[in-house]
N, C-alpha and C positions, 0 to 999 in steps of 0.2 A: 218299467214305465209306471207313472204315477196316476193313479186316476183323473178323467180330466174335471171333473168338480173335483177336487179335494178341497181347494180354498173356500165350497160353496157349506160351513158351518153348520147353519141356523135354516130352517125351514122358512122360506119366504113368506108362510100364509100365516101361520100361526107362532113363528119364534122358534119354536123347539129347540133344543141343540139334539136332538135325537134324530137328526137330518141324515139316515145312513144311507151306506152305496146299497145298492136296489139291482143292480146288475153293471155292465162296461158302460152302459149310458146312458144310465138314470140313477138316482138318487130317492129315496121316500121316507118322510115322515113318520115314525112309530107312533107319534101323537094323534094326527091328526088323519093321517094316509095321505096326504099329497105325496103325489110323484111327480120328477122335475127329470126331462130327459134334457139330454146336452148336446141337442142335434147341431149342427153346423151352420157359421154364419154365413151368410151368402154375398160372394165375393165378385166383380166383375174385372173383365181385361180384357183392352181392345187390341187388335190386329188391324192396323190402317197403312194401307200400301199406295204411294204415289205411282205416279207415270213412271216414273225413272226405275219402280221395280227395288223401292228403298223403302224399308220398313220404318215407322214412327215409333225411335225411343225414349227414352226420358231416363235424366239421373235422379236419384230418389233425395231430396233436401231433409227426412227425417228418418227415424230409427223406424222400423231396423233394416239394416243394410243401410244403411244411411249412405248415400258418394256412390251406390253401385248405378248400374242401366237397370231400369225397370221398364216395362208396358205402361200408354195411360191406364189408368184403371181404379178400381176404390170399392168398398163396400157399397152393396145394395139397400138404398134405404127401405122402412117399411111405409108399405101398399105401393110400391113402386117394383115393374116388370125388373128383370136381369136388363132388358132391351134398353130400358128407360134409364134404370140405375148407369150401363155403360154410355150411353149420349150424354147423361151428364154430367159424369167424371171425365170425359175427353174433353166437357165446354170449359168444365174447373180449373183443367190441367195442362190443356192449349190453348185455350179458343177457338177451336174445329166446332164446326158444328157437325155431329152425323147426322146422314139423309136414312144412312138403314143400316141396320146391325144385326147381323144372322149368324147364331146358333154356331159353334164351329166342334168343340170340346169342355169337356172341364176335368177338373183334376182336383182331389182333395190335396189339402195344406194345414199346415201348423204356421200359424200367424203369431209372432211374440210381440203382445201388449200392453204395458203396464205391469211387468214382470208375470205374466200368465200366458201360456200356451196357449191361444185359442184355435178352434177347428174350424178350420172353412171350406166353401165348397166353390172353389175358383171356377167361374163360367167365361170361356173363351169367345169371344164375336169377332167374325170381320166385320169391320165397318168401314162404309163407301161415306166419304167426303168428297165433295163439289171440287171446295177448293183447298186444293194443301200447301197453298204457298205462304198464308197466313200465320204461322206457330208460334205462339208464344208461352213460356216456360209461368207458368203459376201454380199457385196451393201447393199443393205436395212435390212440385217439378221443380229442380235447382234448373235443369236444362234441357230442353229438349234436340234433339237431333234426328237425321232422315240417316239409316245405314244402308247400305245396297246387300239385300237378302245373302249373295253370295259370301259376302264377308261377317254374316253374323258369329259371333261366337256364344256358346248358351253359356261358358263358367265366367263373361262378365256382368251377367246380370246376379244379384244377389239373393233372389227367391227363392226356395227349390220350386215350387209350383210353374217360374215363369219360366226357368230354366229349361225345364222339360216341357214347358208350352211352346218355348223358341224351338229345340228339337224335333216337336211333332211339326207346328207351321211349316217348317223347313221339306220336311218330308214331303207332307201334305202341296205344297208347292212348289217339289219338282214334278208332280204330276198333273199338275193344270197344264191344259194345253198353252 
């Protein structure tokens, strides 16, 4: 495996191109000493479940995985919570609005971007919606759909991060009363 800065050259502060690998996830300047670690982007995905006991999916309109089942969900912007970041990738993605969004898992990932591996740090929430009869498919969503939990299957979603998010929900939700 390649390091995950490799494509990162040039020392951000000063230019260098003596930008060397510093350890698995950092990088450091011989010029200057800046060090630049390649901590993970932070990612969010919602878990929103109606009455009917059917999970909220979405098919993904872009690369990558582009046509698979996805979670709503999106990158966290910055000075914005995980909490905040997932309410406002479901209002993006369906038009749901979330009332609350609690904590559930996370799981790292490799996100393929503009031909670069990036590393993220996928945070999982359930979130309680008022009303779910509302959905509509926008920004990143070709489609949205309600699947009933018992029928999920995790190799049609195209993520591995969501895949094994769908596996753990699954589990995790045969044991709620």
């Amino acid at each position: 495996m390649s390091h995950p800065l490799e494509k990162f050259g040039y020392c951000p502060v000063c230019g260098s191109s003596r930008f060397e690998i510093h350890n698995f996830k950092s990088k450091k300047c011989q010029d200057c000493g800046f060090t630049y670690y390649g901590n993970p982007s932070a990612a969010n995905v919602a878990f929103i479940v109606n009455p009917a006991n059917e999970l909220l999916v979405v098919r993904r309109k872009k690369e990558p995985a582009k046509g698979t089942l996805d979670l709503p969900g999106g990158f966290t912007d910055m000075d914005e919570t995980g909490e905040e970041g997932v309410m406002r990738e479901v209002k993006e993605e369906t038009g749901l609005n979330v009332d609350r969004a609690v904590y559930v898992f996370s799981i790292p990932n490799l996100y393929r971007y503009s031909g670069m591996d990036i590393n993220t740090l996928d945070m999982f929430f359930r979130c309680e919606v008022k009303n779910t009869t509302q959905v509509s498919a926008m920004d990143d969503a070709e489609e949205a759909q309600w699947i009933p939990i018992s029928q999920l299957n995790a190799d049609d979603f195209g993520l591995r991060s969501i895949r094994e998010g769908i596996k753990r929900f699954q589990e995790l939700y045969k044991k709620e009363p």
